[in-house]
C-alpha positions as CSV (number, residue, x, y, z in Angstrom):
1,X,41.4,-138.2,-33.6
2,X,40.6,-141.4,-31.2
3,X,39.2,-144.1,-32.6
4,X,37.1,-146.8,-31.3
5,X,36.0,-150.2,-32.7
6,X,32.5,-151.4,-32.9
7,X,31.6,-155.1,-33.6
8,X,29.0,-154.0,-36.0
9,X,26.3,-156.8,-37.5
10,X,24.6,-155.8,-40.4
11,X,21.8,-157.9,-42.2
12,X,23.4,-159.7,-45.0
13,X,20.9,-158.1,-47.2
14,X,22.0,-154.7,-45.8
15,X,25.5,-155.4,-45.9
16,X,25.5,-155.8,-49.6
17,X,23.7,-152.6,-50.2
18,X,26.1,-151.1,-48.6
19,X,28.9,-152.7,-50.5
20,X,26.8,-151.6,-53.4
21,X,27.1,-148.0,-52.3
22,X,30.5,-148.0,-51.3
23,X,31.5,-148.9,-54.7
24,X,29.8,-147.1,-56.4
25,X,31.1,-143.8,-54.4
26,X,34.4,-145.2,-54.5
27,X,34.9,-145.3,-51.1
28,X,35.7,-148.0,-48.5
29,X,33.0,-149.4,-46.9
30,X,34.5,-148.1,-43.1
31,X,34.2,-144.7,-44.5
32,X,30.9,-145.0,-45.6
33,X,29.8,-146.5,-42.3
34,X,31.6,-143.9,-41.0
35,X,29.7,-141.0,-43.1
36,X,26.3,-142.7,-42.7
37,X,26.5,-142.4,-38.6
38,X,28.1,-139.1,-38.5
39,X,25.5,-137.6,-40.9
40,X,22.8,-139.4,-38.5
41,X,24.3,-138.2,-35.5
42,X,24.1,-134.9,-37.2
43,X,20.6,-134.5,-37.9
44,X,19.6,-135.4,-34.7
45,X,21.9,-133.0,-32.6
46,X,20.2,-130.4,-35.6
47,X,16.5,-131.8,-34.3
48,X,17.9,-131.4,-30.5
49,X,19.1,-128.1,-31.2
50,X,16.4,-126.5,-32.9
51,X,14.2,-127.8,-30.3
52,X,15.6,-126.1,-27.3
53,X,15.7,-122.8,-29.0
54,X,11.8,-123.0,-29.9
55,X,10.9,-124.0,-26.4
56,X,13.0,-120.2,-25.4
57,X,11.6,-118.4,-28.4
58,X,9.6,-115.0,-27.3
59,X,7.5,-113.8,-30.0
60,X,7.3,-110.3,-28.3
61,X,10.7,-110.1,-28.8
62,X,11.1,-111.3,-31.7
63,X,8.4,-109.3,-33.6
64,X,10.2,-106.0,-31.9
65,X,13.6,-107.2,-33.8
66,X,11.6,-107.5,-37.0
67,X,10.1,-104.1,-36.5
68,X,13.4,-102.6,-35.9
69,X,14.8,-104.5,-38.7
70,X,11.7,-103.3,-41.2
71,X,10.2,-106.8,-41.8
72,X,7.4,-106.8,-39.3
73,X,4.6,-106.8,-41.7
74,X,6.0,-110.0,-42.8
75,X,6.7,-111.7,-39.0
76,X,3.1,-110.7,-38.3
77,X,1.3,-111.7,-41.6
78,X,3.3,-115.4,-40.9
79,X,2.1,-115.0,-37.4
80,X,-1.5,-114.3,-38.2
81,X,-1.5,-116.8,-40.8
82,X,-0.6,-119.8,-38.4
83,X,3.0,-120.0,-39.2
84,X,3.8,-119.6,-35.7
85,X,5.3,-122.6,-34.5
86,X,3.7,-122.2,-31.0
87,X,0.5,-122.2,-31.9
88,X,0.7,-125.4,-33.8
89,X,3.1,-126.9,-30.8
90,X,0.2,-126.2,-28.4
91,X,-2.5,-127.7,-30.1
């Protein structure tokens, strides 16, 4: 694994806080930093991701799976209901 340094300049208020933390996880304050981003970074490739697969969703599609699959009452009550996300992305 590479690594790479970062000057990093925290608030002094949030510095301690995250002194606080690390102690009290018993972990080193790198590895918390390190934790913290990569847990950030996570959630928003997760955001990015779920994005691009709703903007190629086709309900047709996926309603026929469900049907196939025996759950298409279900798909279509969630559907008719307004739990389709398009509907509420178009709005």
């Amino acid at each position: 694994m590479k690594k790479g340094n970062v000057a990093l300049r925290l608030r002094s208020s949030l510095m301690e806080e995250v002194r606080k933390v690390a102690k009290a996880e018993g972990v080193a304050v790198i590895q918390l930093i390190n934790v913290a981003v990569a847990e950030k970074v996570s959630a928003l490739r997760t955001e990015e991701y779920f994005a691009e697969r709703a903007a190629k969703d086709d309900i047709k599609k996926a309603l026929q799976v469900l049907k196939r699959a025996g759950k298409l009452a279900v798909a279509e009550r969630l559907v008719s209901a307004g739990h389709d996300h398009t509907a509420s992305t178009t709005a």
